[in-house]
FIKOL-595215 format. One record per residue: residue in three letters; y, z, x of N, C-alpha, C, CB in turn. Coordinates in nm, 3 decimals, padded with zeros to 5 digits, always signed. Glycine has a CB too. Example, Ala and Ser with C-alpha at 12.3 -4.5 7.8 and 13.67 -1.06 7.14 Angstrom:
atom aa=ALA | nc2=-00.569 | nc3=+00.780 | nc1=+01.319 | cac2=-00.450 | cac3=+00.780 | cac1=+01.230 | cc2=-00.330 | cc3=+00.780 | cc1=+01.320 | cbc2=-00.447 | cbc3=+00.905 | cbc1=+01.131
atom aa=SER | nc2=-00.225 | nc3=+00.708 | nc1=+01.285 | cac2=-00.106 | cac3=+00.714 | cac1=+01.367 | cc2=+00.003 | cc3=+00.787 | cc1=+01.290 | cbc2=-00.060 | cbc3=+00.572 | cbc1=+01.408
This chain:
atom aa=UNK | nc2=-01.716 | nc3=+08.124 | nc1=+00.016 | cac2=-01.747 | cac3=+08.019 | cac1=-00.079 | cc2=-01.900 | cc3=+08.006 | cc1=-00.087 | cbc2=-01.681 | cbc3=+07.883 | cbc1=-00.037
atom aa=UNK | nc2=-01.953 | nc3=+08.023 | nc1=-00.222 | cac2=-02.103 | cac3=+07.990 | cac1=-00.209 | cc2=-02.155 | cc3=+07.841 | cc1=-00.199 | cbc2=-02.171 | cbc3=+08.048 | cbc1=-00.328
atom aa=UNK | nc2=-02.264 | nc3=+07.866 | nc1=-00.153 | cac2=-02.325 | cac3=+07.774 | cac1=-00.115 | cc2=-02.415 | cc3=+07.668 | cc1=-00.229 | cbc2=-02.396 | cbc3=+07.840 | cbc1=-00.021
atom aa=UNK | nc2=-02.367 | nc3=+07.519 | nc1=-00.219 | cac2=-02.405 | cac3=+07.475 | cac1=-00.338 | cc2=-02.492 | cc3=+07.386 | cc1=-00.323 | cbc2=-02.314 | cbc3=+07.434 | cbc1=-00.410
atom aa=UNK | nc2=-02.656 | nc3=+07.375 | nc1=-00.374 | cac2=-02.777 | cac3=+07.310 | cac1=-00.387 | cc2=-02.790 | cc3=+07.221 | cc1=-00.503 | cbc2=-02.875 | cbc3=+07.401 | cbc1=-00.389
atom aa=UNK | nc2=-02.888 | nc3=+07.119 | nc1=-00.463 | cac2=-02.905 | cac3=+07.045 | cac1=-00.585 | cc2=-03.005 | cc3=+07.061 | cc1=-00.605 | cbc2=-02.881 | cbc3=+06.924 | cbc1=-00.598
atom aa=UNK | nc2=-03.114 | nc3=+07.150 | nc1=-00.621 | cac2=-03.252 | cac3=+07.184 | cac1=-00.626 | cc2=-03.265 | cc3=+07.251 | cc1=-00.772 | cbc2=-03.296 | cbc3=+07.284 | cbc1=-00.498
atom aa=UNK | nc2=-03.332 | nc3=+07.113 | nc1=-00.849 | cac2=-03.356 | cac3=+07.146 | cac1=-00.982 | cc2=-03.297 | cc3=+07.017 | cc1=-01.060 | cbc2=-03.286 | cbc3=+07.291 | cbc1=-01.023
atom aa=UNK | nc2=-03.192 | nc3=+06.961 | nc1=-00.953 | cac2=-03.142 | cac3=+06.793 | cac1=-01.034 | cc2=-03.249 | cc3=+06.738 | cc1=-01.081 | cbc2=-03.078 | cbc3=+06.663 | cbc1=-00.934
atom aa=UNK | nc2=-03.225 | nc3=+06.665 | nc1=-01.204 | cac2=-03.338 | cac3=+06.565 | cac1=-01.209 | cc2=-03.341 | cc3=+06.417 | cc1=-01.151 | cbc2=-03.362 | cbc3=+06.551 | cbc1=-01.337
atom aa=UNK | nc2=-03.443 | nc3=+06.355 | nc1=-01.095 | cac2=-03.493 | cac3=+06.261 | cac1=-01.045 | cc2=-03.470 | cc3=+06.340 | cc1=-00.854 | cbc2=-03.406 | cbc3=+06.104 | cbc1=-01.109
atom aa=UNK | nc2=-03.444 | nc3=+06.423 | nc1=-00.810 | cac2=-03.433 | cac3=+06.459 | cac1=-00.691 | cc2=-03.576 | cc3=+06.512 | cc1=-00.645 | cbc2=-03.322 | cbc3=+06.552 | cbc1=-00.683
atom aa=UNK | nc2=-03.687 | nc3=+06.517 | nc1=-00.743 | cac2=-03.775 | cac3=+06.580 | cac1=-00.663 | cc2=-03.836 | cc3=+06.510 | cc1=-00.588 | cbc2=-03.853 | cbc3=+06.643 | cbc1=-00.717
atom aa=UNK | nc2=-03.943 | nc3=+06.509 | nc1=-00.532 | cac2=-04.085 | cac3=+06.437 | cac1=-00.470 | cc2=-04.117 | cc3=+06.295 | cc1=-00.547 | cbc2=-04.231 | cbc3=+06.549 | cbc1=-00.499
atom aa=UNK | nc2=-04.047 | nc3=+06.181 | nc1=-00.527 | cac2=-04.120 | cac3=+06.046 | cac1=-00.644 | cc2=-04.236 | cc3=+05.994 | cc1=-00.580 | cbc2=-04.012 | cbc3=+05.890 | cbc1=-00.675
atom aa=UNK | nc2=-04.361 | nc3=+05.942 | nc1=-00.631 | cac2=-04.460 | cac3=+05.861 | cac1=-00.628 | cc2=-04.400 | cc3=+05.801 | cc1=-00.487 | cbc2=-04.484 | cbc3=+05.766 | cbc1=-00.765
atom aa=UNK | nc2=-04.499 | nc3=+05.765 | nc1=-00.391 | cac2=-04.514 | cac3=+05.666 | cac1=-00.312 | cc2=-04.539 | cc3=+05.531 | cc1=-00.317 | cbc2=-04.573 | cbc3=+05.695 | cbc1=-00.261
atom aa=UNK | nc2=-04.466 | nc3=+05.423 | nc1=-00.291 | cac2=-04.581 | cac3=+05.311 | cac1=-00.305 | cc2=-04.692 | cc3=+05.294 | cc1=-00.323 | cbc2=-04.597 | cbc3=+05.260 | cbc1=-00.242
atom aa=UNK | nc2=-04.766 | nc3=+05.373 | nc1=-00.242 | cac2=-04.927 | cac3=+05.380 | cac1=-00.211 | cc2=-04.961 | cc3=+05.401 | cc1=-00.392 | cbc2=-04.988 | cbc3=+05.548 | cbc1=-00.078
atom aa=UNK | nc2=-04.900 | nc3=+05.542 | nc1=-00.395 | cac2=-04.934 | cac3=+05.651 | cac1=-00.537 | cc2=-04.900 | cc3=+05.525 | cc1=-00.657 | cbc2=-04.793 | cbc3=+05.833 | cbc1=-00.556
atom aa=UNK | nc2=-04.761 | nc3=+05.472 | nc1=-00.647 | cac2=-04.766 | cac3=+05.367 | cac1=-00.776 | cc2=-04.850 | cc3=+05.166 | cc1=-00.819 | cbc2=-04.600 | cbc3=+05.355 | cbc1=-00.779
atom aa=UNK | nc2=-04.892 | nc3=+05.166 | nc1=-00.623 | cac2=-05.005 | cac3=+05.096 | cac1=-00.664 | cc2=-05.121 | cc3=+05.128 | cc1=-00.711 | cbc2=-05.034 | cbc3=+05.042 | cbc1=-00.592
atom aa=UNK | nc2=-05.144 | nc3=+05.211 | nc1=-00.654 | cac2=-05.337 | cac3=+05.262 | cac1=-00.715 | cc2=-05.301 | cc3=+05.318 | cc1=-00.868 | cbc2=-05.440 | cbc3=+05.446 | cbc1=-00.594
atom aa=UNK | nc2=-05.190 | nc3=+05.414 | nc1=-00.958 | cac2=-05.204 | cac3=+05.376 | cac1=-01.050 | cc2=-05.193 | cc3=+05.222 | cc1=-01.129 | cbc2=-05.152 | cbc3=+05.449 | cbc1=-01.076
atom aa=UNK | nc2=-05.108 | nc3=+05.137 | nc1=-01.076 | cac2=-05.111 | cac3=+05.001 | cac1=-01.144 | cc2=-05.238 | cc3=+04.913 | cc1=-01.101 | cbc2=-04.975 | cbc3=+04.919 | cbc1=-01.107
atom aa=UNK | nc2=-05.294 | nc3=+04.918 | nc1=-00.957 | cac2=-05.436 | cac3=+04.877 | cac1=-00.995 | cc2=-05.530 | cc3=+04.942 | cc1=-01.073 | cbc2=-05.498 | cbc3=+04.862 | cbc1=-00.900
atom aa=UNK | nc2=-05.493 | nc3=+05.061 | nc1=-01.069 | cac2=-05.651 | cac3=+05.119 | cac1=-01.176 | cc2=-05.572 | cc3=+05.060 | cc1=-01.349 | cbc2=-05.689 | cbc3=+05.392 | cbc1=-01.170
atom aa=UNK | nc2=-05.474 | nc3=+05.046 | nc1=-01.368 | cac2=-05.446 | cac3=+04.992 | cac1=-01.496 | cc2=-05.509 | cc3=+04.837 | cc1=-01.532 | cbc2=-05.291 | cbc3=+04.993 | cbc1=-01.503
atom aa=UNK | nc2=-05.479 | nc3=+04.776 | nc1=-01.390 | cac2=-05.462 | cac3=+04.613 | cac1=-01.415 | cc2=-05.562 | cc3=+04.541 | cc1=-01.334 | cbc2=-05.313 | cbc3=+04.554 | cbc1=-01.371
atom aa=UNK | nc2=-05.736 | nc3=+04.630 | nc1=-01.303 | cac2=-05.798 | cac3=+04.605 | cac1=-01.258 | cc2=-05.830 | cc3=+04.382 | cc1=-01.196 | cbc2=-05.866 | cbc3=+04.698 | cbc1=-01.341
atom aa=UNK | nc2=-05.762 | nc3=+04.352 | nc1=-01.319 | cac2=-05.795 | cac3=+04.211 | cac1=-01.334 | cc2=-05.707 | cc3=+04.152 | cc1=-01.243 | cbc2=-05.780 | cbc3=+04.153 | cbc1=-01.475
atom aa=UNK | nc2=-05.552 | nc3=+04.194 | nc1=-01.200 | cac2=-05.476 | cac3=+04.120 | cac1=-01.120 | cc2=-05.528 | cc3=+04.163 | cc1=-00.941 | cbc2=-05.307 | cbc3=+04.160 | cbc1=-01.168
atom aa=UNK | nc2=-05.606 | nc3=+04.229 | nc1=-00.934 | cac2=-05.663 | cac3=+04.207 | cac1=-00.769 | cc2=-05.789 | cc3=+04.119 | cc1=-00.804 | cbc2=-05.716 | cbc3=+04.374 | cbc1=-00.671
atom aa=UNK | nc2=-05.855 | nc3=+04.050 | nc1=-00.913 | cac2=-05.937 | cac3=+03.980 | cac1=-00.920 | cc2=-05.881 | cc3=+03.842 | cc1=-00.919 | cbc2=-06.007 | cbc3=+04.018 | cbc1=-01.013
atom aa=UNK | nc2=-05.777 | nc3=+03.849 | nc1=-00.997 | cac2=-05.746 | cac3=+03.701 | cac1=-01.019 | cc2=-05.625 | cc3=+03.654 | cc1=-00.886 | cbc2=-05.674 | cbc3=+03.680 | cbc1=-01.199
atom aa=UNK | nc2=-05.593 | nc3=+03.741 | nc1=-00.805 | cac2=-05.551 | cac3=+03.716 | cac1=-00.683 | cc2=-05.684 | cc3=+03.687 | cc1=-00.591 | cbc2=-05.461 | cbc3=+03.834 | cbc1=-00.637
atom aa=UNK | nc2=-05.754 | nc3=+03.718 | nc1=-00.625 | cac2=-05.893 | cac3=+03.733 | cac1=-00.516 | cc2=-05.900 | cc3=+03.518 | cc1=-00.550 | cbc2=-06.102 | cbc3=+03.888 | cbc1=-00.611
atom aa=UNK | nc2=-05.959 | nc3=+03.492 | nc1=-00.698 | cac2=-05.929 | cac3=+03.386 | cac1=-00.738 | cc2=-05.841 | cc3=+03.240 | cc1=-00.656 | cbc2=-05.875 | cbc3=+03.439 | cbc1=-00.836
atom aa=UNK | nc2=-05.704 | nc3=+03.312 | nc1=-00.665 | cac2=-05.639 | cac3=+03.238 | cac1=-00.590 | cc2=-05.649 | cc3=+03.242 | cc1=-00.468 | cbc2=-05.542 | cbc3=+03.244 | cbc1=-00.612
atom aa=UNK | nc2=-05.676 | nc3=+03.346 | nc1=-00.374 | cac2=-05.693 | cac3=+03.297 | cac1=-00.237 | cc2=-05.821 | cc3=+03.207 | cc1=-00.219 | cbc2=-05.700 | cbc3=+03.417 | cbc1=-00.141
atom aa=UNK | nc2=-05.894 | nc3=+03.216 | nc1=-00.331 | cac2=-06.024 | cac3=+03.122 | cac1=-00.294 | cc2=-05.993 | cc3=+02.924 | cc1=-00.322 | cbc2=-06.174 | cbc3=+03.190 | cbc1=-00.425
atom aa=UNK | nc2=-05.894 | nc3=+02.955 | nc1=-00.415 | cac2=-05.868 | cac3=+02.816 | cac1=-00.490 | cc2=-05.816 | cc3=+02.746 | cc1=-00.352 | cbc2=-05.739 | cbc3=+02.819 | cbc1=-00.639
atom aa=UNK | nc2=-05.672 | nc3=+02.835 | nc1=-00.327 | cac2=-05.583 | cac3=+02.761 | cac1=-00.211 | cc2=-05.682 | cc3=+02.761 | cc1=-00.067 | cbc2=-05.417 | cbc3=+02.859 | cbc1=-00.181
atom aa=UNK | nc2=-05.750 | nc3=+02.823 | nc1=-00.061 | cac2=-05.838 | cac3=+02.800 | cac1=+00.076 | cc2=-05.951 | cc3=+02.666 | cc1=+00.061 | cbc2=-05.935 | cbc3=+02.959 | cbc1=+00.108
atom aa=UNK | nc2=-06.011 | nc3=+02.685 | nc1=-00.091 | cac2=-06.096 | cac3=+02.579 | cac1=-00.122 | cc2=-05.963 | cc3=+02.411 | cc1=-00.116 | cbc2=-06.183 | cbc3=+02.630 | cbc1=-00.309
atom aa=UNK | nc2=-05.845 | nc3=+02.407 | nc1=-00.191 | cac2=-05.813 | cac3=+02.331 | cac1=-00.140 | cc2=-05.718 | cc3=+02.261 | cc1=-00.003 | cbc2=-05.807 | cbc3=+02.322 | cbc1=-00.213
atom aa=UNK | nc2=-05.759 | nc3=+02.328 | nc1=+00.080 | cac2=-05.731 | cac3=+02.325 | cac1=+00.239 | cc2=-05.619 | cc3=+02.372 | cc1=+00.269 | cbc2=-05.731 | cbc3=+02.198 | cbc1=+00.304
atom aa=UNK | nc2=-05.577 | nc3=+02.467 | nc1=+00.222 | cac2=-05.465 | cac3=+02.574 | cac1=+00.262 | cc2=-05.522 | cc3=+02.666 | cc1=+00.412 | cbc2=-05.443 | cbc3=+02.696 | cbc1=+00.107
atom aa=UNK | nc2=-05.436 | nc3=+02.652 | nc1=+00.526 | cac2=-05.488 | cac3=+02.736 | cac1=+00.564 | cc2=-05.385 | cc3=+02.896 | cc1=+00.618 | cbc2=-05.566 | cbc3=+02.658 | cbc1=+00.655
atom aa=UNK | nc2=-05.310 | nc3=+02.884 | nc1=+00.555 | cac2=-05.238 | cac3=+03.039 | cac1=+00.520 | cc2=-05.242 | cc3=+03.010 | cc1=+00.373 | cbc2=-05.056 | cbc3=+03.082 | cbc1=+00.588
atom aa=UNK | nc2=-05.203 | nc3=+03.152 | nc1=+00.313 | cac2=-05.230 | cac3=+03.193 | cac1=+00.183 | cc2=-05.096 | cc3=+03.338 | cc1=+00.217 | cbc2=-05.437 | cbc3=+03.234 | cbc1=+00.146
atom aa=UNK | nc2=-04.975 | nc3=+03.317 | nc1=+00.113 | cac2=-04.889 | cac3=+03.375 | cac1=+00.098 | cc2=-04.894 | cc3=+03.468 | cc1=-00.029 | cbc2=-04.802 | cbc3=+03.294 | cbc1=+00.110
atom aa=UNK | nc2=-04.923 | nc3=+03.601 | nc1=+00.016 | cac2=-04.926 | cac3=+03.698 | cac1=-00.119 | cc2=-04.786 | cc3=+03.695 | cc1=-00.186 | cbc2=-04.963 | cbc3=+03.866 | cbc1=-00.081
atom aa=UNK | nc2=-04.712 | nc3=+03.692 | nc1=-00.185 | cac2=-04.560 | cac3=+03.649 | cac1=-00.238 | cc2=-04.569 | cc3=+03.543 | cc1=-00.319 | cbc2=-04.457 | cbc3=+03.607 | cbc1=-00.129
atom aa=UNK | nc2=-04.639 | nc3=+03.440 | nc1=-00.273 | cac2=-04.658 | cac3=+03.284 | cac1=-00.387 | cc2=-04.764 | cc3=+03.307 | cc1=-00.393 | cbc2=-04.633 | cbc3=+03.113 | cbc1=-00.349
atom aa=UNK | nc2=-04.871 | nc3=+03.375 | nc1=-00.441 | cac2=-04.964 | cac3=+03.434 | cac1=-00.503 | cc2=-04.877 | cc3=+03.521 | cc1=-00.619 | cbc2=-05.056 | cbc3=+03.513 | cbc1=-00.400
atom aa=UNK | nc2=-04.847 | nc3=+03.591 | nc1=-00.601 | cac2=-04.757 | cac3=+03.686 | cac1=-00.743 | cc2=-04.656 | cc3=+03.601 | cc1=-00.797 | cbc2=-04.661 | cbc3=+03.841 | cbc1=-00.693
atom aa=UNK | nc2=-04.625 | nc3=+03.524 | nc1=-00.746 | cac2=-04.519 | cac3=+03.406 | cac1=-00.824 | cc2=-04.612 | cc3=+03.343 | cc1=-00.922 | cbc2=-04.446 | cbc3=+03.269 | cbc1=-00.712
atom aa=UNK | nc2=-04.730 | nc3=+03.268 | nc1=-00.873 | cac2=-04.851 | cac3=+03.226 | cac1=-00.957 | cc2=-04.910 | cc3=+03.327 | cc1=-01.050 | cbc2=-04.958 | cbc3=+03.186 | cbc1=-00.868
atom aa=UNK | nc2=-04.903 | nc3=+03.402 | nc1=-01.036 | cac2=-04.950 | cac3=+03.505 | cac1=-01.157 | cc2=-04.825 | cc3=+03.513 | cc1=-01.264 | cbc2=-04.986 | cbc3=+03.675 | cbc1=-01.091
atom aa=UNK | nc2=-04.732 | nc3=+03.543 | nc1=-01.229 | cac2=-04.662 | cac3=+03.534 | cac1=-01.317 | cc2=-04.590 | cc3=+03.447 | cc1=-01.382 | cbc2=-04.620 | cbc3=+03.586 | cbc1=-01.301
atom aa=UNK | nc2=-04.611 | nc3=+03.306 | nc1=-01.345 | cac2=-04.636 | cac3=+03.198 | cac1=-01.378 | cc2=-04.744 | cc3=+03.199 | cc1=-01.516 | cbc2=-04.679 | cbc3=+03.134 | cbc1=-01.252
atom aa=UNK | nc2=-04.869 | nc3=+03.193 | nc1=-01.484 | cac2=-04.970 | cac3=+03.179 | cac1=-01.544 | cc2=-05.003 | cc3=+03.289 | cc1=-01.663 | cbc2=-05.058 | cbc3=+03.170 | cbc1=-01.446
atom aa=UNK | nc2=-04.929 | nc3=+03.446 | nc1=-01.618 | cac2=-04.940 | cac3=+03.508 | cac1=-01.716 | cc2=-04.820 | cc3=+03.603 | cc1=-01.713 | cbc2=-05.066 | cbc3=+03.560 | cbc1=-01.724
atom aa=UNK | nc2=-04.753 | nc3=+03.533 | nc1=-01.784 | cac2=-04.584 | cac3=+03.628 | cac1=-01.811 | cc2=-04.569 | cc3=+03.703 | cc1=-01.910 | cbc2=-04.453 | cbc3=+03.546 | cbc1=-01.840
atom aa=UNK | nc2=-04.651 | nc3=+03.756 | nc1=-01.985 | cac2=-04.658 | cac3=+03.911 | cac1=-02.068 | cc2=-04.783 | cc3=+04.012 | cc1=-02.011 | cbc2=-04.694 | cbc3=+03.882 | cbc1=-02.256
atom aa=UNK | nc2=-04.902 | nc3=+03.958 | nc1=-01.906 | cac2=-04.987 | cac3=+04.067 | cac1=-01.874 | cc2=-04.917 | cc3=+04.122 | cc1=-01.730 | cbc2=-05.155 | cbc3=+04.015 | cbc1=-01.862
atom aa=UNK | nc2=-04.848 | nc3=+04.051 | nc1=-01.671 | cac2=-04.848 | cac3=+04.138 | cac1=-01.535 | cc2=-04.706 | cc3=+04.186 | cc1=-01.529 | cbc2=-04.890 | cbc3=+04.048 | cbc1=-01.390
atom aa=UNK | nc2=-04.641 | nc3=+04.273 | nc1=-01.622 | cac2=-04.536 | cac3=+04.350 | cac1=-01.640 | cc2=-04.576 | cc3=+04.515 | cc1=-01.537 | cbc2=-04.517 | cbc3=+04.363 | cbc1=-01.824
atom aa=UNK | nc2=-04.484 | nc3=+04.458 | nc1=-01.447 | cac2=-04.539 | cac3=+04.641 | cac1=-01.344 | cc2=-04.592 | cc3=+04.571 | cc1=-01.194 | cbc2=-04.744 | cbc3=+04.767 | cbc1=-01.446
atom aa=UNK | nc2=-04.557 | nc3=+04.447 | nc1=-01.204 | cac2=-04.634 | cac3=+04.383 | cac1=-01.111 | cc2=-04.517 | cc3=+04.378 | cc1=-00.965 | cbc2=-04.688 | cbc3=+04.220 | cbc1=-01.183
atom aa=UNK | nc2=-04.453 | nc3=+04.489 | nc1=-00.893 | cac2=-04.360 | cac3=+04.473 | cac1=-00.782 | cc2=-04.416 | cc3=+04.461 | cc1=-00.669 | cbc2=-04.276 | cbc3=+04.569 | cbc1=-00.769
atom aa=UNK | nc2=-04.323 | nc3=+04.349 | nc1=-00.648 | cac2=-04.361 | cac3=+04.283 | cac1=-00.529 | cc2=-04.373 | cc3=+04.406 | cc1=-00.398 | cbc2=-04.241 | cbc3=+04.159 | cbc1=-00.501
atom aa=UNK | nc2=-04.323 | nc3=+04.507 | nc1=-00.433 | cac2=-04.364 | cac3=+04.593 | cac1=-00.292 | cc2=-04.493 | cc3=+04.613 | cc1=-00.281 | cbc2=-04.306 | cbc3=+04.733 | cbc1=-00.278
atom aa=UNK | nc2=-04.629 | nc3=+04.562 | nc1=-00.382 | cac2=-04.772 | cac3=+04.589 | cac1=-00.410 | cc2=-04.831 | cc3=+04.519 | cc1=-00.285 | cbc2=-04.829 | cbc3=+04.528 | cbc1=-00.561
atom aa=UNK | nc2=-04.711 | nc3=+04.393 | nc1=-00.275 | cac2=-04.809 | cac3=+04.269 | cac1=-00.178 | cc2=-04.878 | cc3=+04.308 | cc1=-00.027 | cbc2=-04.696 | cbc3=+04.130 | cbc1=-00.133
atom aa=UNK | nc2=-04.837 | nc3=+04.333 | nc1=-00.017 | cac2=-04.918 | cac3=+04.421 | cac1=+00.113 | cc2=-05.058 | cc3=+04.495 | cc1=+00.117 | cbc2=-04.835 | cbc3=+04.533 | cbc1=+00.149
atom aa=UNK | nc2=-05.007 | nc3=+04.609 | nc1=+00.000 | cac2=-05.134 | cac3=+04.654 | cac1=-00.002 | cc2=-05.243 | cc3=+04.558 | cc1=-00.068 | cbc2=-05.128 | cbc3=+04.779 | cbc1=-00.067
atom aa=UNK | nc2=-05.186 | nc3=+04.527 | nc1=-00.173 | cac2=-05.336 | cac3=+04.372 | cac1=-00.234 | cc2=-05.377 | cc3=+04.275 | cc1=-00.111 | cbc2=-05.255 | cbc3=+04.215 | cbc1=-00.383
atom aa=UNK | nc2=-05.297 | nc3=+04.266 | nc1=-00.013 | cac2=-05.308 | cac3=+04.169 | cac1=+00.052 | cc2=-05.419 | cc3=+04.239 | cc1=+00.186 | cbc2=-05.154 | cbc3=+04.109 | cbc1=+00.085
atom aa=UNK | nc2=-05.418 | nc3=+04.376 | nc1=+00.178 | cac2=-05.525 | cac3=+04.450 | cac1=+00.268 | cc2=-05.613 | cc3=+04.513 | cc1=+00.175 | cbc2=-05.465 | cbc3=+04.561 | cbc1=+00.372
atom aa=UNK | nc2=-05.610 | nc3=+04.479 | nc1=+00.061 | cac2=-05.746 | cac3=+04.527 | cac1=-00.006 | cc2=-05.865 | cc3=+04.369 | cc1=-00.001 | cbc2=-05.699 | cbc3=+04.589 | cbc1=-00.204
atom aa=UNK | nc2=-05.765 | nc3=+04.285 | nc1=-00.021 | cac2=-05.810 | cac3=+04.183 | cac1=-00.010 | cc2=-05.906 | cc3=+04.111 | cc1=+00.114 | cbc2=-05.715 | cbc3=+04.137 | cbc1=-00.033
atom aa=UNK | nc2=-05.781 | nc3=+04.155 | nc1=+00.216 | cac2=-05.888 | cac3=+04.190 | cac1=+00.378 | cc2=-06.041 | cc3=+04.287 | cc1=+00.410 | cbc2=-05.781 | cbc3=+04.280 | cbc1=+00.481
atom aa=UNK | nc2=-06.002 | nc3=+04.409 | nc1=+00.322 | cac2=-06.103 | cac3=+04.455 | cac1=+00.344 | cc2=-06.235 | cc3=+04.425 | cc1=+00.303 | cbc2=-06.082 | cbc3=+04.538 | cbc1=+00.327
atom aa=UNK | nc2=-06.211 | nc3=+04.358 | nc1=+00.191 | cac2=-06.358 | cac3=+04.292 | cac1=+00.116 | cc2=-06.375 | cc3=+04.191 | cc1=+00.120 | cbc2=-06.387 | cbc3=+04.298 | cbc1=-00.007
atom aa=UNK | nc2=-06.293 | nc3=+04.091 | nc1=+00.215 | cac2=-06.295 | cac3=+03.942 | cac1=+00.283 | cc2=-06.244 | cc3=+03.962 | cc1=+00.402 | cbc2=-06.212 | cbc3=+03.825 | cbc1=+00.213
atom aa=UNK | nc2=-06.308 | nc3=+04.037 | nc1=+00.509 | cac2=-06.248 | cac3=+04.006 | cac1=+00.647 | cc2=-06.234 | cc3=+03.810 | cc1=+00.684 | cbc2=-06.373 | cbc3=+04.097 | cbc1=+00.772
atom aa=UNK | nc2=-06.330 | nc3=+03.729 | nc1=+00.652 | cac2=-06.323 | cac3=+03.593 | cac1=+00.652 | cc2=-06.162 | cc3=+03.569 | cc1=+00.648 | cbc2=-06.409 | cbc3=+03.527 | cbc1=+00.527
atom aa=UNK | nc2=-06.078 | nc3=+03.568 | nc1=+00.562 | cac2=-05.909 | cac3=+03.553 | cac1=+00.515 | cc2=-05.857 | cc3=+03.614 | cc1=+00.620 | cbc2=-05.848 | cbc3=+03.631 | cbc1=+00.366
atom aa=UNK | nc2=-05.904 | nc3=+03.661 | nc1=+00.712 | cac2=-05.812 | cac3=+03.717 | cac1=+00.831 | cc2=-05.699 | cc3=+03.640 | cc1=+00.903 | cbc2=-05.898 | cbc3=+03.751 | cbc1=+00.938
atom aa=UNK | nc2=-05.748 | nc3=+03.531 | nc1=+00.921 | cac2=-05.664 | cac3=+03.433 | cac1=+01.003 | cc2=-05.589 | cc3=+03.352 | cc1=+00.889 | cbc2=-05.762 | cbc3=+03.329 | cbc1=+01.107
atom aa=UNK | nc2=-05.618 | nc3=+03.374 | nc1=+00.761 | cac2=-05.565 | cac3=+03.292 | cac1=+00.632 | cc2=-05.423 | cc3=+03.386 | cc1=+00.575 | cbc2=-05.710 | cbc3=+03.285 | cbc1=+00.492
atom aa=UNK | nc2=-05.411 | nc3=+03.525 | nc1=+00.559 | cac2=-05.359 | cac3=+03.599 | cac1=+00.537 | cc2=-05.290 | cc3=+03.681 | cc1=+00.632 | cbc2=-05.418 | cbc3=+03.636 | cbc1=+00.478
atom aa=UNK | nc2=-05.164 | nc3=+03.682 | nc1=+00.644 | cac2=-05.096 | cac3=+03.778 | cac1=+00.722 | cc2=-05.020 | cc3=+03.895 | cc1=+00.684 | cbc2=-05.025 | cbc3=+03.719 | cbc1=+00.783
atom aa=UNK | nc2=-05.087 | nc3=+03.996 | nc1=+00.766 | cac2=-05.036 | cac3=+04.141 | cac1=+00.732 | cc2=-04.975 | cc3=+04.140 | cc1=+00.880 | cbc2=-05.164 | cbc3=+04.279 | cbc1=+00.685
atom aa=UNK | nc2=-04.878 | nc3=+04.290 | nc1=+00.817 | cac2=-04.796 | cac3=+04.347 | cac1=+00.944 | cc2=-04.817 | cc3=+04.480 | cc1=+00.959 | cbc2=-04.645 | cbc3=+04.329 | cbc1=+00.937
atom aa=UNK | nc2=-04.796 | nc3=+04.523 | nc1=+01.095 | cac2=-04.827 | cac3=+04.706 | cac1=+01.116 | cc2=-04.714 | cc3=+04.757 | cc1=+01.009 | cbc2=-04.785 | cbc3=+04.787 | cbc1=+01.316
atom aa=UNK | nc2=-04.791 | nc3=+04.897 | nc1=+00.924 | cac2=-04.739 | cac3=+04.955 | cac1=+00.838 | cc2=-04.675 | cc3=+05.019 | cc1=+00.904 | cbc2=-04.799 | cbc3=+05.005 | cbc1=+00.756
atom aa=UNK | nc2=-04.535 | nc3=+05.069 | nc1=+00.806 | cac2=-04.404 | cac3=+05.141 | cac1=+00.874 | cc2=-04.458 | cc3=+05.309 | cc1=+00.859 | cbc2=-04.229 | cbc3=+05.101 | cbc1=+00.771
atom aa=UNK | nc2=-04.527 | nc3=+05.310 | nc1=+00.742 | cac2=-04.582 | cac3=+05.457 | cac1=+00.665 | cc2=-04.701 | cc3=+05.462 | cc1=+00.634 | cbc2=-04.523 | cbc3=+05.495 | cbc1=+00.538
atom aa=UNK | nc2=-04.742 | nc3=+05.575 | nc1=+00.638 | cac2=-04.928 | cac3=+05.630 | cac1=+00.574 | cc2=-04.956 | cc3=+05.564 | cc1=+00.472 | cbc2=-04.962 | cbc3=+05.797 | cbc1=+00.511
């Protein structure tokens, strides 16, 4: 009996990574890591002292429900360590967890 492969199905190949489909949707939507930047400043300015990237993207799409179409919540993490990196200050405001993957 020969031997039967699925090599050539479509959608079976290699898909985008998280990583790969945030950095294209930030290089699209340069403005939603700004206007998250925004909000961690608002909720810290008014005495928040955690800041939830999850109710951060709820607030965006709140505030703008036809620009941030593409906006999955699996992003929050990484916005939430880009965010660290150019505000170590939010360290103790923002909580990240050890990544599972590269």
């Amino acid at each position: 009996m020969p031997t039967i492969t699925q090599d050539g199905l479509p959608g079976l190949g290699l898909s985008p990574t998280i990583t790969d489909r945030f950095r294209a949707f930030d290089a699209q939507h340069p403005w939603v890591y700004r206007a998250l930047e925004q909000l961690v400043e608002e909720r810290l300015e008014a005495g928040a002292k955690k800041v939830g990237m999850k109710a951060l993207f709820e607030a965006l799409r709140w505030r703008h429900p036809h620009e941030v179409r593409g906006l999955n919540n699996d992003y929050t993490a990484l916005y939430a360590r880009a965010l660290l990196a150019e505000h170590p200050q939010w360290a103790s405001s923002i909580e990240i967890r050890r990544r599972r993957s590269p």
